[in-house]
C-alpha positions in Angstrom: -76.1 -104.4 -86.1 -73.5 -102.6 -84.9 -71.1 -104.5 -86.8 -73.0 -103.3 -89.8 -73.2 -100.1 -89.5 -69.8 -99.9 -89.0 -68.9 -101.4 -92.4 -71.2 -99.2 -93.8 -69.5 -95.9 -92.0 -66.0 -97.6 -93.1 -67.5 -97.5 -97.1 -68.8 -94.1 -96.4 -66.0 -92.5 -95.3 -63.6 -94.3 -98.1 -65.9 -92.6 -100.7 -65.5 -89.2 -98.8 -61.8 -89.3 -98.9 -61.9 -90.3 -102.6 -64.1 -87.7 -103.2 -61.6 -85.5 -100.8 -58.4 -86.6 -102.3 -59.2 -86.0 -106.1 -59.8 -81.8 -105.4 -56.5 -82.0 -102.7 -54.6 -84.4 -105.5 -55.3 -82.4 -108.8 -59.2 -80.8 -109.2 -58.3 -77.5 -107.5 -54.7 -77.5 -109.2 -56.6 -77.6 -112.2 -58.6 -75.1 -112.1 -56.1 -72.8 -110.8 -54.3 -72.7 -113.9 -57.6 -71.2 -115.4 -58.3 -67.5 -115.6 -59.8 -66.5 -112.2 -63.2 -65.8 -114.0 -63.4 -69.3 -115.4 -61.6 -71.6 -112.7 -64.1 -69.6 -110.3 -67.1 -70.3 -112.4 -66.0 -74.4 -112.4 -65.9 -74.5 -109.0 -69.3 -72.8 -108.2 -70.6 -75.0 -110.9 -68.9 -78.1 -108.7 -70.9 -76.6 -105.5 -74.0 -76.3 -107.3 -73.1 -80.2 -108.6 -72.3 -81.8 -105.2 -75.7 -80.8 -103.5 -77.6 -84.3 -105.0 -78.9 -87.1 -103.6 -76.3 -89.6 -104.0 -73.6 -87.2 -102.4 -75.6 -85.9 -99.7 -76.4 -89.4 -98.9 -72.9 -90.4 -98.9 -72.1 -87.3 -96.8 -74.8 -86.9 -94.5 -75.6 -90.6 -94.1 -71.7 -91.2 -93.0 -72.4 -87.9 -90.9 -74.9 -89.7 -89.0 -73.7 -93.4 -88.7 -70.6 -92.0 -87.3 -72.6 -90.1 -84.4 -74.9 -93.3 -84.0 -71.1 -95.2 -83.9 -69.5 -92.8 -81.0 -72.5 -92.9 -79.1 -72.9 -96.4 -79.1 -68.8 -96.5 -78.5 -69.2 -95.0 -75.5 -72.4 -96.6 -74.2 -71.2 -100.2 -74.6 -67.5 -100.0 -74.0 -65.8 -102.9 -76.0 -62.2 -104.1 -76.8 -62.9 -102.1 -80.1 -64.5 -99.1 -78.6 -61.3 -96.7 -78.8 -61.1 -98.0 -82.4 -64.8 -97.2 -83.0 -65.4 -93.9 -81.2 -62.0 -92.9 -83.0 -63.0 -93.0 -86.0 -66.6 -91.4 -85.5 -65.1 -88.9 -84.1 -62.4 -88.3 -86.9 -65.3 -88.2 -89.5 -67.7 -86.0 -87.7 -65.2 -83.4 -86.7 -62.5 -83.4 -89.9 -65.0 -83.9 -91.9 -68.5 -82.6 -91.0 -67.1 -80.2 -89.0 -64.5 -78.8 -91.1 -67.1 -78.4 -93.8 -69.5 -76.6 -92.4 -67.0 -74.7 -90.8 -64.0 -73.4 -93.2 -65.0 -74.5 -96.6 -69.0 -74.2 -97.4 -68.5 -70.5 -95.6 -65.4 -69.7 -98.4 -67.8 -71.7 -100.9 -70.4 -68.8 -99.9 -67.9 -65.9 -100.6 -67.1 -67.9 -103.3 -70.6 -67.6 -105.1 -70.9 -64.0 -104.2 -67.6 -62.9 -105.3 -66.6 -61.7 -109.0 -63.9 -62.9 -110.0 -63.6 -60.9 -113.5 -62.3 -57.6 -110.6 -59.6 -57.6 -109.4 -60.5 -57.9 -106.2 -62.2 -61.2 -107.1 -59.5 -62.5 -108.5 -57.5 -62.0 -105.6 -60.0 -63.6 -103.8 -59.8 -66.6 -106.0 -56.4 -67.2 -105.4 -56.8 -67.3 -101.4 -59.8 -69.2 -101.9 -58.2 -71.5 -103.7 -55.0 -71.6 -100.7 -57.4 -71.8 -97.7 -60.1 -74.3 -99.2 -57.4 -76.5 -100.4 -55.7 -76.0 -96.9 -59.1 -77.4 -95.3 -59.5 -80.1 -98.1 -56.0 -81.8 -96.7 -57.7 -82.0 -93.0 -60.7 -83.4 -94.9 -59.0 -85.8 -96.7 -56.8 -87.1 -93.9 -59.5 -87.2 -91.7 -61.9 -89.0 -93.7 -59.0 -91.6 -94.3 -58.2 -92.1 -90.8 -61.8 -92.4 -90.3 -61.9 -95.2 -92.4 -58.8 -96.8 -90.7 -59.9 -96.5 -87.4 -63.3 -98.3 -88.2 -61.7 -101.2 -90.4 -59.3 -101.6 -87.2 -62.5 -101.9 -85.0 -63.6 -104.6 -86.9 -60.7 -106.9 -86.0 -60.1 -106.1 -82.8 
């Protein structure tokens, strides 16, 4: 069972760093080179988007079978324990963690800024800086995540 679930949280986590990857590689690049008042409207649009049920399944369900994974790492220490609890942890902290956080609190000043002012614009431009900034532990995390739980698996 155990095996399983790992495989699954391995999966899981690859399609988080994807997801991660494409907004640190080029999304948020993107839609900085809009107008403030349009690249801002994109992204909220993206955060309205993402909350569906084959992303929060991705997200939450990896959430969750990496907790069930450390536990169970740690409760039945094995050869590929450090491997195991490594990469639960990796996922639940950079990425869980870091997203509830740094970027779904900017993602909140996000949707009640205006970004026509000029003071929403400025805020667009160091939203776009620190939730990028955030993305990279995301995606980094969610990769090593993945890593560590392929490596339990041949240990």
């Amino acid at each position: 069972m155990i095996t399983a679930l790992t495989i699954v949280a391995a999966v899981g986590c690859g399609l988080m760093a994807g997801i991660f990857y494409a907004f640190s590689g080029f999304v948020m690049k993107s839609l900085g080179r809009l107008a403030p008042e349009h690249g801002a409207a994109a992204m909220r649009a993206i955060n309205e988007d993402i909350l569906n049920p084959l992303f929060l399944l991705s997200f939450m369900g990896t959430t969750l079978l990496s907790a069930i994974l450390s536990v169970a790492a740690v409760v039945d220490w094995q050869a590929e324990s450090p491997w195991r609890l490594a990469g639960g942890l990796l996922y639940l902290v950079g990425s869980f963690g870091v997203t509830a956080a740094c970027n779904v609190p900017l993602n909140n000043r996000l949707a009640e800024s205006d970004p026509a002012t000029p003071d929403g614009a400025s805020f667009w431009a160091e939203y776009r800086r620190r939730w990028v900034a955030w993305n990279h532990v995301r995606s980094v995390a969610t990769t090593g995540a993945m890593a560590a739980l392929i490596v339990s698996l041949t240990v």
